[in-house]
C-alpha positions as CSV (number, residue, x, y, z in Angstrom):
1,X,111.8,145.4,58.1
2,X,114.7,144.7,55.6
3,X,118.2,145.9,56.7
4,X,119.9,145.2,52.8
5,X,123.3,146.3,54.5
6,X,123.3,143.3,57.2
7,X,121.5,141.0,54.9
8,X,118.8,140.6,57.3
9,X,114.7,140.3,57.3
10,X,112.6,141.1,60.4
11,X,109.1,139.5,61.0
12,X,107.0,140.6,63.7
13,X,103.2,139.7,65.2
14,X,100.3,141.0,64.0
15,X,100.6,143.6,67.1
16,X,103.8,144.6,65.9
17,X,102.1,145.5,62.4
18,X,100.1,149.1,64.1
19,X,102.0,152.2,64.2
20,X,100.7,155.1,66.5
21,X,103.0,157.5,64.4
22,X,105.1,158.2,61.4
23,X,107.9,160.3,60.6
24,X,108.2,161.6,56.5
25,X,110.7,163.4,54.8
26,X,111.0,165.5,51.0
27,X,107.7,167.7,52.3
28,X,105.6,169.2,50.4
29,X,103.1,171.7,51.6
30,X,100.1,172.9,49.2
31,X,97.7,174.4,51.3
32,X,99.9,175.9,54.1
33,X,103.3,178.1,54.8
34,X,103.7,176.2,57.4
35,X,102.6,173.7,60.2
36,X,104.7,174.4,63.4
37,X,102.3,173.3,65.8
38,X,100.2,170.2,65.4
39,X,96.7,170.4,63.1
40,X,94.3,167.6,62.7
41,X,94.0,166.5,59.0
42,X,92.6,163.4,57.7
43,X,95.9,161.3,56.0
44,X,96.7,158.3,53.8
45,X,98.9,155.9,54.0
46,X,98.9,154.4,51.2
47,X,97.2,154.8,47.4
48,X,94.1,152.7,48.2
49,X,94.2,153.9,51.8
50,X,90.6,155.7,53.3
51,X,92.1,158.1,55.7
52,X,92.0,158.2,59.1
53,X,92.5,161.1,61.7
54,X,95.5,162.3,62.5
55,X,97.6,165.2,64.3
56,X,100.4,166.4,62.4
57,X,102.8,169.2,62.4
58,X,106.3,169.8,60.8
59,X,109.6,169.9,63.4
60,X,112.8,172.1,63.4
61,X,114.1,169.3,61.2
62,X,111.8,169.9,58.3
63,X,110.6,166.3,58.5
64,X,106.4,165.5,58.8
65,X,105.5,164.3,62.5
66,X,101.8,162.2,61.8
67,X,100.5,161.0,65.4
68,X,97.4,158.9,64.9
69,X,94.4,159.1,66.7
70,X,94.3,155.4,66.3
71,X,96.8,153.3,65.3
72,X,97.1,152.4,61.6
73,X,98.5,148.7,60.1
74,X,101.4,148.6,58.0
75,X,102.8,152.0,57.9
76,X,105.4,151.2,55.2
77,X,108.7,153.3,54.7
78,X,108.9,154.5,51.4
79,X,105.0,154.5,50.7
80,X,103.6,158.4,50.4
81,X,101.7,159.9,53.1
82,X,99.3,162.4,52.2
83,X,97.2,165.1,54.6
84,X,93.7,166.1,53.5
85,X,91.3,168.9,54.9
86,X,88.3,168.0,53.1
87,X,88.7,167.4,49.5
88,X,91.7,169.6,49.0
89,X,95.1,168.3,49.4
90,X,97.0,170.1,52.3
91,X,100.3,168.3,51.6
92,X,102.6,165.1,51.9
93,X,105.8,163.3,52.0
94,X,107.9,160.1,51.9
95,X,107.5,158.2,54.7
96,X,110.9,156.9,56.3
């Protein structure tokens, strides 16, 4: 993690590295109105990314809530997160 503001760099372990969830902002939904209570999509973390499982819903704040089934490496701030049914793109945001 880099805090510009304190001028200060944070390492961690290799444990430290796996997320079990992310929070996104600047939403955008393609396929749905709306996701109030949690749905399982397949998402990406990254351009080259796979996919894995995933719960997600939005909350009262407007901001994506991803749970992971399993925990994925590297969940990077900034990078796009993107939620997939199938082949069709449901929707995705920034990840803070």
């Amino acid at each position: 993690h880099i805090n510009a503001d304190l001028n200060i760099i944070e390492v961690t372990t290799m444990d430290g590295l796996f997320s079990d969830s992310l929070t996104a902002k600047d939403i955008n939904l393609l396929k749905y109105d709306d996701l109030e209570t949690s749905k399982e999509f397949i998402v990406k973390i990254r351009y080259n990314d796979k996919g894995k499982p995933a719960m997600c819903r939005i909350d009262d704040n407007g901001k994506l809530i991803v749970e992971f089934i399993e925990k994925r490496r590297a969940v990077t701030p900034g990078q796009s997160v993107v939620m997939y049914e199938g082949d069709e793109v449901v929707g995705g945001g920034i990840i803070e």
